[in-house]
matplotlib code that plots the C-alpha trace (Angstrom):
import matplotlib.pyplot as plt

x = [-111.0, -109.0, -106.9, -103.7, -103.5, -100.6, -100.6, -97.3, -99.6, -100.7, -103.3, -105.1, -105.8, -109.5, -112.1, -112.8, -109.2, -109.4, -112.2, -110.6, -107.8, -110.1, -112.2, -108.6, -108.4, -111.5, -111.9, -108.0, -109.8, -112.7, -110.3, -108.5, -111.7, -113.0, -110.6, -110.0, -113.3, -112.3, -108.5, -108.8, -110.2, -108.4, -104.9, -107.0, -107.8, -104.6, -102.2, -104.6, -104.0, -106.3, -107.0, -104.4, -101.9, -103.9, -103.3, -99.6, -99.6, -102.0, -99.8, -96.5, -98.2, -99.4, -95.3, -95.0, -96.9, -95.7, -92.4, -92.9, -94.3, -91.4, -88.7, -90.5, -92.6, -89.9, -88.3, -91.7, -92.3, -89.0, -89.6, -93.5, -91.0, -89.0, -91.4, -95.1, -97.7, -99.8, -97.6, -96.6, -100.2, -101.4, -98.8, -99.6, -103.2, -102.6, -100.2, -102.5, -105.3, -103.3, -102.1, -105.6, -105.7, -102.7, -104.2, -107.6, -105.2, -102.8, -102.6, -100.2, -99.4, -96.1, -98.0, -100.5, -97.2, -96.1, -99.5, -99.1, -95.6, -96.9, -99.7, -97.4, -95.0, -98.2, -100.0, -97.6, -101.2, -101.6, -98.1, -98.8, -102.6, -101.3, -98.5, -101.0, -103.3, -100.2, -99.7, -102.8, -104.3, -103.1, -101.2, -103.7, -106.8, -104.6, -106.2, -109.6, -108.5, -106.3, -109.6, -111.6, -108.6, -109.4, -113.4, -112.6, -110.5, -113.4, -116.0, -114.8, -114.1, -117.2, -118.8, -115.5, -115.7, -119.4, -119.5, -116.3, -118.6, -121.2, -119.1, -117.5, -119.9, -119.8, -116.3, -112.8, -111.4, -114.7, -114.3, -110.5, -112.0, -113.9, -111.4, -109.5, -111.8, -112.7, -108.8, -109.0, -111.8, -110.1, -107.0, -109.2, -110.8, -107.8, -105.8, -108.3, -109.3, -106.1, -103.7, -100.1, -100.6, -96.2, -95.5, -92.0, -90.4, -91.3, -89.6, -86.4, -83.4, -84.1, -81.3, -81.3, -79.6, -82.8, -84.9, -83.9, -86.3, -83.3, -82.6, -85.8, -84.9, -81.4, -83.8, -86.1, -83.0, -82.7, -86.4, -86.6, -89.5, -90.3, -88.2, -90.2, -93.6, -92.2, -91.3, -95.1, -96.5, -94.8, -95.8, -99.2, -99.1, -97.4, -100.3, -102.7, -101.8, -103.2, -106.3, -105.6, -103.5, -106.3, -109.4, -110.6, -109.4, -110.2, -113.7, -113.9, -112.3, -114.1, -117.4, -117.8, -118.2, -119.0, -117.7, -120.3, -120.2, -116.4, -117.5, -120.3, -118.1, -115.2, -118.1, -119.3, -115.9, -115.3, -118.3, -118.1, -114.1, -115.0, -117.7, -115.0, -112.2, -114.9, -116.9, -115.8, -112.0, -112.0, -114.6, -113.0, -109.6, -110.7, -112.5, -109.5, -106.6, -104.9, -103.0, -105.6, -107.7, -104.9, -104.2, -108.3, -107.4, -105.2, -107.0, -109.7, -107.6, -106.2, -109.0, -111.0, -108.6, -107.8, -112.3, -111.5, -109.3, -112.4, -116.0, -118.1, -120.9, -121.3, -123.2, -120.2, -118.1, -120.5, -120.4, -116.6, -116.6, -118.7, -116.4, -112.9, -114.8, -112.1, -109.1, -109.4, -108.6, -105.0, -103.4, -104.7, -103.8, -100.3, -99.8, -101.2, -98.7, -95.8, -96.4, -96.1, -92.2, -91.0, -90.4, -93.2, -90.7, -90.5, -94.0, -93.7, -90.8, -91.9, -95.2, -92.9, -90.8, -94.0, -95.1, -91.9, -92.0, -95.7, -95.5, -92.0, -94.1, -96.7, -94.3, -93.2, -96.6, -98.5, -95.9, -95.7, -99.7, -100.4, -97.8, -99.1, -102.8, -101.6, -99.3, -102.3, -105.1, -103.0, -104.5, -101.8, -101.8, -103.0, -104.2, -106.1, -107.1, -108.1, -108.0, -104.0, -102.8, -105.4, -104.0, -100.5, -101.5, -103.2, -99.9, -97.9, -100.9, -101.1, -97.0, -97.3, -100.0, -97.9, -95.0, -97.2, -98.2, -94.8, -93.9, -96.8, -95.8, -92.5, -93.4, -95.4, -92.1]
y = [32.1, 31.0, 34.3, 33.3, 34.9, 36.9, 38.8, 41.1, 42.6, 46.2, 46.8, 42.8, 42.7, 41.5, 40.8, 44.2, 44.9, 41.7, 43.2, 46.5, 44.3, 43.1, 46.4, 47.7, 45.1, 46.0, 49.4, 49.3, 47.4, 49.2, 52.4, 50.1, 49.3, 52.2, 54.0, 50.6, 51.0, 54.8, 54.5, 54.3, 57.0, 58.9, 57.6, 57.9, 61.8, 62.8, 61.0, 61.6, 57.8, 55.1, 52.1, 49.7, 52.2, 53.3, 49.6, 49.5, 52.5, 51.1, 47.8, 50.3, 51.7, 48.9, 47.5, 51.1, 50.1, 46.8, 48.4, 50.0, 47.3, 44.8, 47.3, 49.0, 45.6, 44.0, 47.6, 47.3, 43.8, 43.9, 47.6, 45.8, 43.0, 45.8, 48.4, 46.5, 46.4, 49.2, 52.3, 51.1, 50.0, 53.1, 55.3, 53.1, 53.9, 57.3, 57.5, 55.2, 58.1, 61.4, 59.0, 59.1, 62.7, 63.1, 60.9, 63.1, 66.3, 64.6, 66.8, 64.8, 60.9, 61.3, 62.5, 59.3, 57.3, 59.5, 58.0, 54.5, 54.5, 56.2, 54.1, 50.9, 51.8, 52.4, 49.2, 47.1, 47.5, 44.0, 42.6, 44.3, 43.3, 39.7, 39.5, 40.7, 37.6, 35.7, 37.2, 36.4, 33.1, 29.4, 27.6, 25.9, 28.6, 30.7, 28.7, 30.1, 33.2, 34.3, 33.3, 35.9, 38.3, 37.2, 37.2, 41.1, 41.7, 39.6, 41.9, 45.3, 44.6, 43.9, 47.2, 49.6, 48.6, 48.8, 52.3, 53.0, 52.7, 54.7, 57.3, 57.3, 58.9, 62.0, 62.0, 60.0, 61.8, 61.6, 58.1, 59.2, 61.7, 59.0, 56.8, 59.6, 60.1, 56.5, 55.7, 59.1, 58.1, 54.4, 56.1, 58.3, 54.9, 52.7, 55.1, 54.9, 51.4, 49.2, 47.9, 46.3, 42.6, 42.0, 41.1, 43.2, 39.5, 38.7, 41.4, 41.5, 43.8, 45.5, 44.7, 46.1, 43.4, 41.2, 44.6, 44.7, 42.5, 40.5, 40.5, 39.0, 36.0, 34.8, 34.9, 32.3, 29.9, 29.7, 28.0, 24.5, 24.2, 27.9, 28.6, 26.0, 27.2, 30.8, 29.6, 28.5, 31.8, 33.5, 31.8, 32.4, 35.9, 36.4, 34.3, 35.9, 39.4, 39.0, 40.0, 43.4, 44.0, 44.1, 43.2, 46.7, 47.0, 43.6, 44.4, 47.7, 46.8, 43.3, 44.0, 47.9, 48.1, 51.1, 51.9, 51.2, 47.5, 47.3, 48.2, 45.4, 42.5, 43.5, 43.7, 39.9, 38.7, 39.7, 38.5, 35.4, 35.6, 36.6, 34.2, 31.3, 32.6, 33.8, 30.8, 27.9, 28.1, 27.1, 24.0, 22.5, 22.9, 21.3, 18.4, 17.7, 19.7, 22.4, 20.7, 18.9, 22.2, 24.2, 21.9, 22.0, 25.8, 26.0, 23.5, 25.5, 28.9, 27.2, 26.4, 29.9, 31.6, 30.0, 30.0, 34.3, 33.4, 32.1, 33.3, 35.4, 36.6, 38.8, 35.9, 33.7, 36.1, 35.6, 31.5, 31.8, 34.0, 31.3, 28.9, 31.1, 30.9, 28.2, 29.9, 32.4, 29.0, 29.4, 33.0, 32.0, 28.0, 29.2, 31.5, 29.5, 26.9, 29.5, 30.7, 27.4, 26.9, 30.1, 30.9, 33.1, 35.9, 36.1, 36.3, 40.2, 39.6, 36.3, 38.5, 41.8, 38.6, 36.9, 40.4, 41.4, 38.1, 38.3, 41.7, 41.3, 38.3, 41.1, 43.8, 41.4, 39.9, 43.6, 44.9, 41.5, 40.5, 44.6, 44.4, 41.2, 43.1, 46.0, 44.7, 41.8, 44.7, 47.4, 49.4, 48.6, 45.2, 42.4, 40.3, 41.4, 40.1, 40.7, 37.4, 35.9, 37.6, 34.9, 32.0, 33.0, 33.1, 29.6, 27.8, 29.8, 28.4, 24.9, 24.7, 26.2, 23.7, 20.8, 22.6, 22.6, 18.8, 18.0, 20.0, 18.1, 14.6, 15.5, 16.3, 13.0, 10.7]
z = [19.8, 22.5, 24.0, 25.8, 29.2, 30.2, 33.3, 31.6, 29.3, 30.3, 29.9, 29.5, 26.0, 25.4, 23.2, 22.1, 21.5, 19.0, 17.9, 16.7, 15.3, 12.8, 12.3, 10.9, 8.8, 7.5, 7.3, 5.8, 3.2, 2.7, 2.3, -0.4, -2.1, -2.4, -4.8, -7.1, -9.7, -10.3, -10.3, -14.0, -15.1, -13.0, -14.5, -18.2, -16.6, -15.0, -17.4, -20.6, -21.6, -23.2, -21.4, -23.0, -21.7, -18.7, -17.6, -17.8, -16.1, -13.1, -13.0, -12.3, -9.6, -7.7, -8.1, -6.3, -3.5, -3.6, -3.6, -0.9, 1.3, 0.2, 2.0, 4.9, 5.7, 7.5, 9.3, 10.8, 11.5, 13.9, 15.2, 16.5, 18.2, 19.5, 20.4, 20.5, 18.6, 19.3, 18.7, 15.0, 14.1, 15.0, 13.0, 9.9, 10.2, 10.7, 7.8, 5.2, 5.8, 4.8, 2.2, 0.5, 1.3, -0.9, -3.4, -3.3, -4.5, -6.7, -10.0, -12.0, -12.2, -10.2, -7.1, -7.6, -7.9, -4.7, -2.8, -3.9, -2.5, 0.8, 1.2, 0.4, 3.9, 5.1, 4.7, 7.5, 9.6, 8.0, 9.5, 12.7, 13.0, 12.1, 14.6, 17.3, 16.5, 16.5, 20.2, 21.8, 20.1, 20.5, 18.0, 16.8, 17.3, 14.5, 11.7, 12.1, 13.8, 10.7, 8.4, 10.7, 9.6, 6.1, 6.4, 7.4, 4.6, 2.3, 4.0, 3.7, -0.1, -0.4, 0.6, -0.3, -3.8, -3.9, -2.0, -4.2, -7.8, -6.5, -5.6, -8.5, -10.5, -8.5, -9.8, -9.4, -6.4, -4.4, -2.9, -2.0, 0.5, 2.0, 2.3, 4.2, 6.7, 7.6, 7.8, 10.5, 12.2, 12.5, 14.1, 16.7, 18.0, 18.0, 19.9, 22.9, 23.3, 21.5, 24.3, 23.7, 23.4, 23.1, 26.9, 27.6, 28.5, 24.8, 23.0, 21.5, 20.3, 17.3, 14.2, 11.8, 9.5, 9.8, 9.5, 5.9, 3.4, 2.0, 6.2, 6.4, 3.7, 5.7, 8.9, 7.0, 6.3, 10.0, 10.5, 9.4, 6.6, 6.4, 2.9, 0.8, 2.0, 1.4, -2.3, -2.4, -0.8, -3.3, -5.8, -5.2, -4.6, -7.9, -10.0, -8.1, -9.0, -12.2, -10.3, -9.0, -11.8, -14.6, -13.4, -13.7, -16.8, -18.2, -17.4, -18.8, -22.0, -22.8, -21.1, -21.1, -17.3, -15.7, -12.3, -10.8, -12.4, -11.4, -7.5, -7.9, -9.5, -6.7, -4.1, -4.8, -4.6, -1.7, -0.2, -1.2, -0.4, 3.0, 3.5, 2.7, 4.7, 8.2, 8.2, 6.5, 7.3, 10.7, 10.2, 6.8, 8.7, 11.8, 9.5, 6.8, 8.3, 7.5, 4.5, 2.3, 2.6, 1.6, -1.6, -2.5, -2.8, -5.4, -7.4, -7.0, -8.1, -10.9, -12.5, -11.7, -13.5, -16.6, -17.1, -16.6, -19.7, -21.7, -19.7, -22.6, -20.3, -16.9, -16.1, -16.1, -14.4, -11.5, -11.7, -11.6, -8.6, -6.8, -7.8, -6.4, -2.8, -1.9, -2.6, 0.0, 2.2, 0.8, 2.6, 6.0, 6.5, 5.2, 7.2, 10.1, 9.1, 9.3, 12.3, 13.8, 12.7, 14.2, 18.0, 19.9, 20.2, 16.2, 14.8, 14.1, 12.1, 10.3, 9.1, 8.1, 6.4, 4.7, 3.9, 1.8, 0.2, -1.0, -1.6, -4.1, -5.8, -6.2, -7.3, -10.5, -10.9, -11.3, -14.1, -15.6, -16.0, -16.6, -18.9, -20.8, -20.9, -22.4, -24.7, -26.3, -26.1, -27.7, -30.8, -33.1, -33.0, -35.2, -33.0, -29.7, -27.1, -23.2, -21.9, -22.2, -18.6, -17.4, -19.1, -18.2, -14.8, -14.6, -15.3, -12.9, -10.4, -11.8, -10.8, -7.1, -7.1, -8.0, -5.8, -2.3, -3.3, -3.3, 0.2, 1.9, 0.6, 1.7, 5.1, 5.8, 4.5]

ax = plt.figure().add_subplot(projection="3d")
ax.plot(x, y, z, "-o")
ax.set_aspect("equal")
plt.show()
């Protein structure tokens, strides 16, 4: 990874400040993968559901968080450009780990709706992790250093779910403690060895018009070719969703998973995620470019999720998860090609911007697929089935798909 030099920066920011860059990442998402196989039971426990309903429930709160992150995402995108990084990655990280604390102690489902929402302004250590990338990487190093990002994302969902189901059967609040402390610890070591990688020449008035997420939108229409590829982010995000929206669920209902089962399936998608995005990102773009990859994808997604819709076996499940290695090549090489169509002294406010947008997509996609699972596996009707939020979400895939085809033949005329 090629680091930019900057002789303004205070202290120099190095390799081992990169390095905690992507340790957050990945113990953010360890944190994050360690509650997911035991949040339902404890909405089933605390809310005294079934798991149609249980579901519903579950997609609500993740539109909480995504809530959450859609309005205070861009407040802290533009405070980083203001302020630098450092001081507002650090109060995220702080805040995400008495989040879980609170979570860990919730007594009814408003106070988990309460920690969703918490953890949701909380989870900008993303947008600030990826505008500090953005500040010390070259244009074209950003490919491959945003699929690190993603390989540490990939990596700690491997072992947070995995740690997450084994917990679990000591009880659903047990992995929240865990999470807690490593968010802590996280905090205690960033706030010694993380420098500020925003030279002061770089920064820029805060405004609190383009700190807003609709803000965030006009700002877009001022970049040539950022609003289509936004359209297609977004997109994405919002087929995608289908995943943390009912996976857990999906899996409990049609194949009687145990938590333990849920942490494993979560653990080998991420692996293989992360293996994708860490080690094959940088060499696939730097052989076919950042476009063609991109496209192979979503071709890829598309047709991973609509065989969720139809796959009988665990064994399946596992063959499909192979195949979804490639669309962990999509988040990354858009970003990447983002980044490239907005001025250095904007890159905090572009990621709060792409953060709102994916995280709105997610908001609507959460509810909508959640809703669509519990509304085809309720008891009372004639007809059930697990598998339509799938099928729904393949043709929402199959048009981005078409949609980024389009963008890219438009951009070589």
């Amino acid at each position: 990874m090629t680091l930019v030099p900057d002789a303004a920066v205070v202290p120099a920011v190095s390799r081992h400040a990169v390095t905690f860059v992507l340790i957050t990442v990945f113990l953010d998402m360890v944190g994050f993968g360690l509650i997911m196989p035991v949040l339902p039971k404890l909405i089933e426990d605390v809310g005294h559901v079934d798991i149609a309903r249980a579901a519903v429930i579950g997609g609500w709160m993740f539109a909480a968080f995504s809530l959450a992150q859609f309005v205070f995402a861009p407040l802290m995108g533009n405070l980083a450009d203001r302020f630098g990084r450092r001081p507002l990655l650090l109060l995220a990280i702080f805040g995400l780990g008495m989040d879980f604390i609170l979570m860990a102690l919730a007594p009814t489902l408003e106070w988990l709706f309460a920690g969703r929402i918490i953890a949701g302004i909380c989870g900008s250590s993303w947008i600030i992790a990826s505008a500090f990338i953005a500040d010390v990487t070259a244009p074209d190093d950003r490919a491959k250093a945003y699929g690190l990002m993603g390989a540490a994302f990939g990596v700690g969902f491997v072992i947070g779910p995995a740690i997450g189901g084994l917990l679990g059967e000591l009880g659903p609040r047990v992995p929240f403690w865990v999470a807690a402390t490593i968010s802590l610890l996280n905090f205690v070591y960033g706030f010694f060895v993380l420098p500020e990688s925003l030279a002061p020449e770089n920064r820029r008035a805060f405004q609190l018009w383009r700190a807003n997420p609709f803000g965030a939108f006009r700002v877009f229409a001022s970049y040539p070719g950022v609003l289509p590829m936004v359209l297609v982010l977004g997109l994405f995000f919002f087929a995608t969703s289908v995943y943390p929206a009912i996976w857990t669920f999906w899996g409990i209902a049609k194949f009687g998973w145990s938590e333990a089962m849920v942490g494993g399936t979560l653990a080998i998608f991420g692996l293989i995620a992360g293996g994708f995005q860490g080690f094959l990102t940088g060499p696939a773009t730097k052989r076919f470019g950042e476009w063609p990859v991109a496209l192979f994808g979503m071709v890829c997604a598309t047709l991973v999720v609509l065989g969720y819709g139809f796959v009988g076996a665990l064994w399946g499940v596992i063959a499909l998860m192979i195949l979804h290695g490639p669309e962990g090549f999509v988040h990354p090489l858009l970003t990447s090609l983002l980044t490239k169509r907005v001025p250095e002294d904007a890159q905090g406010e572009l990621q709060g911007g792409i953060s709102a947008v994916t995280n709105v997509a997610m908001l609507f996609g959460t509810v909508f697929f959640a809703f669509i699972f519990g509304h085809f596996w309720s008891e009372d009707r004639g007809w059930r089935s697990t598998d339509v939020a799938y099928w729904v979400a393949a043709g929402f895939l199959a048009l981005t798909t078409l949609l980024f085809w389009l963008l890219k033949r438009s951009e070589k005329a």
